[in-house]
Each structure stands twice: as structure tokens, then as C-alpha cells.
C-alpha positions in Angstrom: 14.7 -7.4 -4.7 13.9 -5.0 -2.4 10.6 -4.9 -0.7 9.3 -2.3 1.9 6.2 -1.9 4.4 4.9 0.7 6.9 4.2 -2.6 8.7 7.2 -3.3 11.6 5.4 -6.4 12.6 5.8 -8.1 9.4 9.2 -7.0 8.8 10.4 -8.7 12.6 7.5 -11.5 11.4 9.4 -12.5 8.3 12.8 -11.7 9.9 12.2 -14.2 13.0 9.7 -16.3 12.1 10.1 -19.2 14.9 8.7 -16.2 17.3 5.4 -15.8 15.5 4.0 -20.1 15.3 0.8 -18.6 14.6 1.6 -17.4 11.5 3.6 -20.6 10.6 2.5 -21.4 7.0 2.0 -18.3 5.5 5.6 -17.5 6.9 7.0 -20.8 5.1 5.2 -18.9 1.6 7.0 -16.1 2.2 10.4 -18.1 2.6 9.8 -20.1 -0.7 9.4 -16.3 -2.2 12.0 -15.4 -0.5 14.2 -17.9 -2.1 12.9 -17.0 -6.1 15.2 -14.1 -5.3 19.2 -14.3 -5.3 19.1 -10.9 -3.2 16.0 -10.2 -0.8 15.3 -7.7 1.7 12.3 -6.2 3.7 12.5 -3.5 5.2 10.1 -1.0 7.3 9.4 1.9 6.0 7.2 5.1 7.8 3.1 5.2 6.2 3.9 9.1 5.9 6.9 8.1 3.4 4.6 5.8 1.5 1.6 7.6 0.6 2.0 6.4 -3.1 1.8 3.1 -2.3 -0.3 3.2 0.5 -2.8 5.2 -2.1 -2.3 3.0 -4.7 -2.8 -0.6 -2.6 -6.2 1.1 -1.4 -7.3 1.6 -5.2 -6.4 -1.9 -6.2 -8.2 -2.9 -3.5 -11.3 -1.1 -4.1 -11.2 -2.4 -7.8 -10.9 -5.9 -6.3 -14.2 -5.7 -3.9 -16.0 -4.1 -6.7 -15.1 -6.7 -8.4 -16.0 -9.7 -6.5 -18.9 -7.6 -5.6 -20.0 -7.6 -9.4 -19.3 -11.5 -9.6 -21.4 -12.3 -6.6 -24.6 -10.7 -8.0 -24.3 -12.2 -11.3 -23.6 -15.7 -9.5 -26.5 -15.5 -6.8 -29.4 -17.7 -7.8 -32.4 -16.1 -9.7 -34.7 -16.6 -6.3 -32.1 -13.9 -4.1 -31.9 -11.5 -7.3 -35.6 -10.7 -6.8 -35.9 -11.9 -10.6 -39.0 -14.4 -12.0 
């Protein structure tokens, strides 16, 4: 599986990940992802030569705060809705 970013810093994150301590556990995540995989590579690619993806994580993203927008109004209590 290949994977690619326009983030470098994740790419040398996941590729050296006893330089980056802060980032410890979610780094161990992506290792036990990693390891689903019998081939796996990362690798950096340029935000001008990934405008389809870029576009479509931002639309996914959108959907999701609308979203949890949506559930958070219909979960506030009755006395923050301004209902009686």
C-alpha cells in the first residue's frame, strides 16, 4: 500500500520515529497500521500535485463539522436551546 502526503514532517515522523517522543503513541498506531500491510510506504508528495485530495479531505471535513455541529444542537439541553 502506498500512501502519500504534502506533509514532509510526517513522512520523516513515521520514518524515524525515536526522533519525534512527543508524538510517541500515535506513532506506535501508525506502526500497528503499518504492519496490516505486507508492503507499506509513505511518501511526500508536493500540495500543488495533490489538489484532488487536498480538495477532497477539505470536503470530508466540512461534512464532518457540519455534522457534529448538527449532533451538538440536537444534544444540548432544552434550557441552552432557548426552548420551554
Amino acid at each position: 500500500m502506498n500512501f502519500q502526503t504534502d506533509c514532509a514532517q510526517l513522512v520523516t515522523m513515521v520514518s524515524k520515529p525515536a526522533e519525534w517522543p512527543a508524538f510517541a503513541i500515535l506513532l506506535e498506531e501508525v506502526e500497528k497500521c503499518r504492519r496490516m500491510f505486507q508492503a507499506f510506504s509513505l511518501s511526500h508528495i508536493p500540495r500543488t500535485k495533490n489538489t484532488k485530495a487536498d480538495k477532497l479531505a477539505r470536503s470530508g471535513e466540512n461534512k464532518a463539522k457540519k455534522n457534529l455541529e448538527k449532533r451538538a444542537r440536537r444534544t444540548r439541553p432544552h434550557s441552552l436551546r432557548g426552548e420551554k
